[in-house]
N, C-alpha and C positions, 0 to 999 in steps of 0.2 A: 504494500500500500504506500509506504515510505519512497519507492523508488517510482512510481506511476508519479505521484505527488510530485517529486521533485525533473523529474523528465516533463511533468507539465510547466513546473515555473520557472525554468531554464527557456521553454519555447515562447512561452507568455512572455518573458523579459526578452527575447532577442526580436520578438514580434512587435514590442513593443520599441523596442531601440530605433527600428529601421521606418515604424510607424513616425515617432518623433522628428525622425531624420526627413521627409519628404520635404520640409520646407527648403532644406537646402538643393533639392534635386528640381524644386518646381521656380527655384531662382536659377539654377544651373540652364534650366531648359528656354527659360524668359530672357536669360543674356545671351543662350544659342541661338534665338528667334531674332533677336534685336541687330547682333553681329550679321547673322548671315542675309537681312533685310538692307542691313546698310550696303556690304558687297555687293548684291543684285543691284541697289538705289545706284550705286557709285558706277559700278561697270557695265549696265546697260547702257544702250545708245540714249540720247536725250538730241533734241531739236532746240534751236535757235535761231529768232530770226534776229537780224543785224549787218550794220554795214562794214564794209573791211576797209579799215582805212591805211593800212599800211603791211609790210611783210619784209622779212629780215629772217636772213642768214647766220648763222652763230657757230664758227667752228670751236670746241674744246679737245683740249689732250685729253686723251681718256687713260695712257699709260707715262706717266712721269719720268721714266727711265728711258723708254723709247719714244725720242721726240716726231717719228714717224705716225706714231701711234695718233691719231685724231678721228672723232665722226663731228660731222655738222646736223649743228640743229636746224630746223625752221622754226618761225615764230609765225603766228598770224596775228595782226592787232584789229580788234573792233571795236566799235561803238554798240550801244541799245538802250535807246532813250537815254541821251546824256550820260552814259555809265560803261566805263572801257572793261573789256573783254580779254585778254589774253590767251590764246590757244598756243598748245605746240604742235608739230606738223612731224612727225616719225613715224617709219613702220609696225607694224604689230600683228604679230603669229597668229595671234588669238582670233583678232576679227579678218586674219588673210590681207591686208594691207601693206602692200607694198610697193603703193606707189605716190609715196610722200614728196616726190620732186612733180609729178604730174598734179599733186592737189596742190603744189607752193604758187604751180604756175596758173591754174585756174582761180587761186586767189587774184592773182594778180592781174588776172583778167575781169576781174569782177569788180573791183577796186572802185568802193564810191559809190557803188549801187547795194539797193536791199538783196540780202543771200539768205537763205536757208543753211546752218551750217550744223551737219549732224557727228557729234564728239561722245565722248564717254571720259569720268577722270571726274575730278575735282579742283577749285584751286585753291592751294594754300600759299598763305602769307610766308609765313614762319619758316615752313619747310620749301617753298620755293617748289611748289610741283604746279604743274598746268596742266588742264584739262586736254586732249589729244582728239585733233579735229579725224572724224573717219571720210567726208566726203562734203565739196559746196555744190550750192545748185542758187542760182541765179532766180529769184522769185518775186512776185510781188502779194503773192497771200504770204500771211503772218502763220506760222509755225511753231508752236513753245512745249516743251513737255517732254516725258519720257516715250521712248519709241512703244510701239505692245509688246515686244521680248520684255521690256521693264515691268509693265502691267503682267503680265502672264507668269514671270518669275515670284514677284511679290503675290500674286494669287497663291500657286502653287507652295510655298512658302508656311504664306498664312494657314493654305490649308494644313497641309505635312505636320505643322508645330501644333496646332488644334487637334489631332488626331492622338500625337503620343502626351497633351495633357489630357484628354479625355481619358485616356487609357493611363495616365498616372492617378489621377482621380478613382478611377475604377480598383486597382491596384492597392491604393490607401484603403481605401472603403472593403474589399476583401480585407488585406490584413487586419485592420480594428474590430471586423466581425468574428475572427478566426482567433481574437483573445477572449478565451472561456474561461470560465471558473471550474477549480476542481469539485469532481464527481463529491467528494466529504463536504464541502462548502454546500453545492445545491442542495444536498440531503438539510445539511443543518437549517438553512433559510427557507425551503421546504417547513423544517420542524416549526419555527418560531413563527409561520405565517398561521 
């Protein structure tokens, strides 16, 4: 009887350990949900409309020891609505881009006129990163927003992280049901009702 009893309050206490513990698992899954929202936010495509008002070359050493060693950036500068814009203009594996001197020079054809200009990226101060133009197009509708791979990933997303709190919810609520009282207890509370 001694040994049922305590094989139950060994599982009672580790059920109850990991019951406890869900809050730090449902924060865990709340800062996985927020991270991987931001990533999609940041590196889906996004639209802009604006005018380009200037384009610039920037070669750096990329290896200090080998003064051979250099790649050139592109810059694109815009406006939109009184508020400048800074893009960089570089290839990228990811979107298949690799043709960052054919978009320097269709900036530059476009120069001074309303463009549609679709990037991905962010830009920061601090860190000095700029947003990375994928393609211009010469327009006079206005364009602003994330492309629908952006919308269709953050769907997807939302949903995925909805399904395993739902199933953590589910999970807690099992384990809190699955802590019972021993068999000598119910008898006794039995007795005294």
């Amino acid at each position: 009887m001694q040994a049922s009893k305590s094989r139950f309050n060994i599982k009672n206490s580790i059920t109850a350990f990991f019951t406890n513990k869900f809050k730090f698992l449902y924060s865990f899954v709340f800062t996985l949900f927020v991270v991987t929202s931001s990533v999609i936010f940041i590196y889906a495509p996004s639209y802009k409309t604006v005018e380009i008002t200037g384009t610039e070359a920037k070669r750096s050493q990329v290896d200090e020891t080998n003064a051979q060693a250099y790649v050139d950036t592109y810059y694109i500068y815009t406006t939109e609505v009184n508020k400048s814009f800074v893009l960089r203009n570089e290839d990228n594996w990811v979107y298949f881009k690799f043709d960052s001197a054919d978009t320097q020079a269709e900036a530059q054809n476009v120069q001074g006129t309303t463009s549609v200009v679709k990037y991905y990226g962010f830009r920061s101060n601090i860190l000095s990163i700029f947003p990375n133009v994928l393609s211009i197009e010469k327009t006079n509708t206005p364009v602003n927003g994330l492309s629908w791979l952006g919308y269709v990933g953050l769907t997807l997303n939302f949903i995925l992280f909805s399904y395993f709190a739902f199933k953590l919810i589910r999970l807690r609520r099992r384990l809190k049901a699955s802590i019972t009282l021993p068999e000598t207890s119910k008898e006794q509370l039995e007795d005294k009702s």
